[in-house]
Phi, psi and omega in degrees: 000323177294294178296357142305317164328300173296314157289345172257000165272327172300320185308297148351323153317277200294321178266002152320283155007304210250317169305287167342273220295354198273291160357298170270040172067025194243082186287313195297310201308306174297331167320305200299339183259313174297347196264346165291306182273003172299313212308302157288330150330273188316319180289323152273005163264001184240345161096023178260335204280334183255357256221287266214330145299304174307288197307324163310308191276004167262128174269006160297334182271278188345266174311003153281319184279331174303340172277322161324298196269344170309293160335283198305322200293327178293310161315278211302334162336288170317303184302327178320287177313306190320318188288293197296340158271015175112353183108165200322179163317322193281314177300326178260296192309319173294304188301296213307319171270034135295288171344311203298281192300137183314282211285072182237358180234155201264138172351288226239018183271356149282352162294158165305171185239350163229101211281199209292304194302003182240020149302135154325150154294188184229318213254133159284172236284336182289015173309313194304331192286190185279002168280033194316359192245358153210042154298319185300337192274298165323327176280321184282359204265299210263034174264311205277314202069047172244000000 
């Protein structure tokens, strides 16, 4: 009862409120504050506001939700362990048997995937003369177009 009370004094307000602002000409602001201020008024005409009282003041719903969060804290719990040992059962067991097997890797999956020869130089072609301490400053002068 109190808290219907209490919504229908904010609602009251709220369309006080939404008059003023209508008044001083800010129309779309006052919509936006009466469709606000509709909101609790509706929530006790639809039965949620007592809904919503019954259940705060029980302890059977208080111990329903504390049984929620044991659940939940255990689930995530699980999902920990799970990520960190690699995934469900079913999943280490199919890799232990992959693992088994030879041809379970491809021929050439110990080759580098990139040989020598396809590295960049690091040095430009202007190196060869005797100025070796600012070839580098030159290459970045003309990277650059200065």
């Amino acid at each position: 009862m109190i808290a219907e009370t209490v919504c229908s004094a904010v609602s009251a307000a709220g369309l006080g409120l939404a008059i003023v602002t209508a008044y001083r000409k800010r129309y779309l602001a006052a919509v936006r504050i009466a469709a606000y201020s509709l909101v609790p008024i509706g929530l006790v005409m639809t039965g949620i506001v007592e809904w919503l009282a019954d259940t705060a003041f029980s302890p059977t719903a208080w111990a329903g939700f504390g049984v929620l969060g044991v659940a939940w804290v255990l689930f995530m719990t699980t999902r920990a362990v799970e990520r960190r040992r690699g995934g469900t059962r079913k999943e280490r067991r199919a890799a232990a048997r992959a693992a088994d097997r030879p041809e379970a890797a491809a021929p050439a999956a110990s080759a580098p995937s990139l040989g020598q020869g396809s590295r960049p130089e690091t040095r430009p072609a202007t190196a060869s003369r005797g100025d070796d301490d600012f070839s580098d400053i030159e290459a970045i002068l003309k990277k650059h177009g200065i």
